[in-house]
N, C-alpha and C positions, 0 to 999 in steps of 0.2 A: 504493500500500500504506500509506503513513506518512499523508497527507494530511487522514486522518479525527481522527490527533491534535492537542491543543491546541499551538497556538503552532510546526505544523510550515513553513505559510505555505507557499511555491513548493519549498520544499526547498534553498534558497541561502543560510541561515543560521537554521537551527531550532534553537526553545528550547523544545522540547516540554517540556510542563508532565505530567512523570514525578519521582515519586517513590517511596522505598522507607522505611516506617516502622519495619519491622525486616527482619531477614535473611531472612524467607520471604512478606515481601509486596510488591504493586507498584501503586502507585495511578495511573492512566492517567485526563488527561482528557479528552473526546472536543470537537470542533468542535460535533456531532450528534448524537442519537442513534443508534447505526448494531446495526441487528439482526444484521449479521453477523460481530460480533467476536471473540464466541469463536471461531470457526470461524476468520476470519484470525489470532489469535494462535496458531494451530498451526500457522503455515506455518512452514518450518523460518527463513526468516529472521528470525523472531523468538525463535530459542532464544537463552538466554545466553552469550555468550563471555568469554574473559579479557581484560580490557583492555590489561594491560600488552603481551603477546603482539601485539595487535592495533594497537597504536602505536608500538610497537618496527619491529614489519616495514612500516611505512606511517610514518614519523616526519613527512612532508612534509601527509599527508591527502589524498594525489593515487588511492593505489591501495589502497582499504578492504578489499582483497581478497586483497591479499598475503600473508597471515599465514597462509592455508588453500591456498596453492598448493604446495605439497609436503607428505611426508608424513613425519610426525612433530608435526603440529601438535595442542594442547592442545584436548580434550575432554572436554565431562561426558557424553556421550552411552554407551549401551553399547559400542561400539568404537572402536579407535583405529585410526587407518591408519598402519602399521608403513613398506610401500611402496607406488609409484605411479609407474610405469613408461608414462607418458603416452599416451594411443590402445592401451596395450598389455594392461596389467593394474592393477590395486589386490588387496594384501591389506591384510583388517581381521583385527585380533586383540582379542581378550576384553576391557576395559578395567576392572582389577581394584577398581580407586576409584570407579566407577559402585554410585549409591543402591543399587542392585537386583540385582547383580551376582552374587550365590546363585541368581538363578533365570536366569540368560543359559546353556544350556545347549550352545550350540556354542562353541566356542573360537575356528576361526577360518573367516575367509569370505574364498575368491579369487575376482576379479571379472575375467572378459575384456571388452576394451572390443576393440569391432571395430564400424565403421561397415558392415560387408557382412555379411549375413542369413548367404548362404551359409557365409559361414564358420562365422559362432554356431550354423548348425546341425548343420552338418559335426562341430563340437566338439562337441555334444550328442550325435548321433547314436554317435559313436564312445567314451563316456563319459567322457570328458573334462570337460562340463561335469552338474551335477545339474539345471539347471535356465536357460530361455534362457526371453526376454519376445518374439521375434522369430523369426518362420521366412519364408523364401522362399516369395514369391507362387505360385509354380505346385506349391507341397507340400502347400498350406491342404487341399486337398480330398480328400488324402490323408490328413490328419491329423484330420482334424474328427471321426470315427467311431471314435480311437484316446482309450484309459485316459489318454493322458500330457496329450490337449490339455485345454485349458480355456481360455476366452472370459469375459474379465471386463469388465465394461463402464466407461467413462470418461467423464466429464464433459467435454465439450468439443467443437471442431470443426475439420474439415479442411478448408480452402478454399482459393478463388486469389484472391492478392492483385493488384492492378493498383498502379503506381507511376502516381500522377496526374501526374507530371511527365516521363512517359516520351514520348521523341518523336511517339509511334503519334499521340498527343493535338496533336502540333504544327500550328497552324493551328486547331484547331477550340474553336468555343464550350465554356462548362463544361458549356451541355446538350447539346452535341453529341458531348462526351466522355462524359460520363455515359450516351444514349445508346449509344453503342459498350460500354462495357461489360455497360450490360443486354442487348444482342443478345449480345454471348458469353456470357455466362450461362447465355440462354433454347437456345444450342445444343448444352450440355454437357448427356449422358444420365447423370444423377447414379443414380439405377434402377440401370443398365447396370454402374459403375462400382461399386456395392454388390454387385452381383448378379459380376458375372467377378474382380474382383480384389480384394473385402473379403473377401467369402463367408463372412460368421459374422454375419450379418442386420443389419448395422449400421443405422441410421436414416437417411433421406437426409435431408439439410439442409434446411431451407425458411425457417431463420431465421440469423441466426449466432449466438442464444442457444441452447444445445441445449435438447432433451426432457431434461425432468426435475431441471433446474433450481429452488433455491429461490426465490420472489418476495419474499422479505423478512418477509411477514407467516403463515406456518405454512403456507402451500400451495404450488403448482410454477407457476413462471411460466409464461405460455402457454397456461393450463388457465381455460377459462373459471369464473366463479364469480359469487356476489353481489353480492363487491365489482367486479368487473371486471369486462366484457366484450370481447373483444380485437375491433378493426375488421374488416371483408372487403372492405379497397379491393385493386385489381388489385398482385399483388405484395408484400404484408403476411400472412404466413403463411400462403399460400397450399401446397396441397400442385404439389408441382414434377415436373412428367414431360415429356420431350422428346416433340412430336409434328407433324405437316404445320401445324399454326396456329400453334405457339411458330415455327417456322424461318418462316412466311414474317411476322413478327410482328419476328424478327431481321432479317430483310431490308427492315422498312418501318422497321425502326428506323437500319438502316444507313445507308439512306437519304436519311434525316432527317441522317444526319452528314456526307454528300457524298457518298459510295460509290455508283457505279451498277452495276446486274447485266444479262445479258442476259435472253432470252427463257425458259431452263435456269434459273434461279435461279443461277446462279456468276457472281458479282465482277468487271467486266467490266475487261478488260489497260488500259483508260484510269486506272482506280481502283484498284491493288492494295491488299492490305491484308497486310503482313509482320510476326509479331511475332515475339518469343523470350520461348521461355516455359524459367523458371530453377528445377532443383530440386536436390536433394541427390540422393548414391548411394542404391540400395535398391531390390531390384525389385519392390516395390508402388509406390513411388511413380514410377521410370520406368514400368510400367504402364499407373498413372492420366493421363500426358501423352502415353505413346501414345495413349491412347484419347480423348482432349481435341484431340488433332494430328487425329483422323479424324475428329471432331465437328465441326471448323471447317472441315478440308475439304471437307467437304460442302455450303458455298454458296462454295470458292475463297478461303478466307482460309491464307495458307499461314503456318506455325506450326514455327520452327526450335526445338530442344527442346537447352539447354544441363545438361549435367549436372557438379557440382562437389562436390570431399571438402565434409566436415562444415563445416571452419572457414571456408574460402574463400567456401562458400555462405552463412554465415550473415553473415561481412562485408558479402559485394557485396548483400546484401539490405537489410541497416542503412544502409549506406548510396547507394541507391539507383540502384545497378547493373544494371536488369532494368528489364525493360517488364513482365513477368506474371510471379509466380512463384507455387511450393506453399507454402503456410502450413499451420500447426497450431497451435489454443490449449488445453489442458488446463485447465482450471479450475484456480488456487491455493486457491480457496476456494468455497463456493458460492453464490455472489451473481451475478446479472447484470453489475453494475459491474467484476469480474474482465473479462470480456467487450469490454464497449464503451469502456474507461477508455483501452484499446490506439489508440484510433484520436483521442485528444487529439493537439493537435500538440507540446506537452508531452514525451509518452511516450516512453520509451527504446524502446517495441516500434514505433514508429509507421512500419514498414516502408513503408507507405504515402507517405509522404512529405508527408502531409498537412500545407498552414502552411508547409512550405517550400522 
């Protein structure tokens, strides 16, 4: 995020070349030119904060983030968070000192946090709540023909991540690990998994940059044009559907990584292949690893599905507690480099374990 500015360097001692000439302006130098600036200066961490506030509660510089962990903490924004009853509730209330604060026409907003669908929906349904971002996977299709749903679309992508460093890979070359993951890939029915348990026409992957993406230069990445032309080598946005030549394409690629099959196509008891694949609560996303567990068993790869609360899961994922797990990246901004920046070894997201 910071990187594109002057004098930010590795981020281990930055002396970004930021200044303010008077009280409502900010002169920012850039490393490069970067087309997508405006766009990242609206992500919320770049709004203004109180300084004092923010080094009062962090005095040492260890936890920049203390100063917003409870609620009563100092904002210019329209609300202030009065309480926050952790995993349980947040209310916001009116913040009478905000610019604009004549036209904030609700006063106050209570927020349920619940990691389980069923619940949020539960509480919706019986009016409790006015409005949920979430509903349980087997209500979608019930709901999709009703006034109340609506389908808003996001920037971003769902996929499985592999920890390179996970035993599955022990013993074998990087192309024969590499290998292995392209055969699980080539036998997840992504189709399938749009089609039973998205079911509000989501797009299937075929890149990890999504559709509709900006390129920087005024058009969408991925769209062919005059100034570009994207490649059609095997595997480079290609559109993706499970069929009899991806599975036996998986199995030469298996192959290639030491794993033998019998006559049947199934993994033969001299070569097992065991992974565990790691997600969070939720029943779309247990769903999508059922349905990923029957895709692999279909050439004999047996696939143990570990399921963990929000915090737990997102630890053993940072740091590198899983052989396969469910990812998700929303766009902060619309840029591709939002995208691929995650897989530096650098990166705080670099679940992957890449580099180390």
């Amino acid at each position: 995020l910071f990187s594109v500015f002057d004098g930010y360097g590795d981020g281990t001692n930055p002396d970004l070349s930021v200044d303010a000439p008077d009280d409502y302006t900010v002169h920012f130098k850039l490393t490069a030119p970067c087309p997508y600036i405006m766009s990242l200066l609206a992500f919320p961490v770049f709004m203004p904060v109180k300084q004092s506030e923010v080094e009062a509660a962090d005095p040492d510089g260890t936890n920049p983030g203390a100063w917003a962990m409870e609620a009563g903490f100092v904002t210019d924004g329209a609300y202030t968070l009065t309480s926050w009853n952790h995993n349980e509730s947040m209310v916001y209330k009116k913040n009478p000192y905000f610019y604009d604060a004549d036209n904030v026409s609700v006063d106050e907003l209570d927020f349920m946090l619940s990691a389980e669908d069923t619940s949020i929906y539960s509480a919706f349904t019986s009016g409790d709540l006015d409005y949920a971002d979430t509903v349980p996977n087997d209500e979608v299709a019930n709901l999709k023909n009703t006034p109340e749903f609506h389908v808003i679309d996001n920037l971003g992508t769902y996929y499985v991540c592999f920890n390179v460093n996970s035993d599955m890979f022990s013993g074998k070359t990087v192309d024969q690990a590499a290998a292995m993951r392209r055969a699980i890939g080539l036998l997840i029915d992504r189709q399938y998994i749009v089609d039973t348990v998205g079911q509000t026409d989501q797009k299937v992957a075929t890149s990890f940059i999504p559709a509709g993406m900006s390129d920087g230069h005024g058009g969408e990445f991925k769209t062919n044009d005059d100034a570009y032309t994207f490649p059609v080598d095997d595997g480079y946005y290609q559109d993706i559907s499970v069929n009899a030549d991806d599975q036996q394409q998986a199995i030469a690629l298996l192959e290639y990584a030491g794993y033998k099959f019998d006559d049947s196509g199934m993994l033969s008891s001299d070569t097992p292949l065991k992974i565990n694949y790691l997600t969070n609560e939720g029943t779309a996303h247990e769903a999508i690893a059922q349905l990923i567990q029957q895709d692999l068993a279909q050439v004999g790869i047996d696939m143990e599905i570990s399921v963990e609360d929000w915090q737990t899961f997102l630890n053993d994922r940072k740091n590198g507690n899983f052989d396969v797990a469910r990812e998700g990246w929303l766009a902060d901004y619309d840029d591709p480099i939002n995208m691929i920046e995650m897989f530096q070894s650098s990166s705080g997201n670099n679940d992957a374990q890449l580099g180390k």
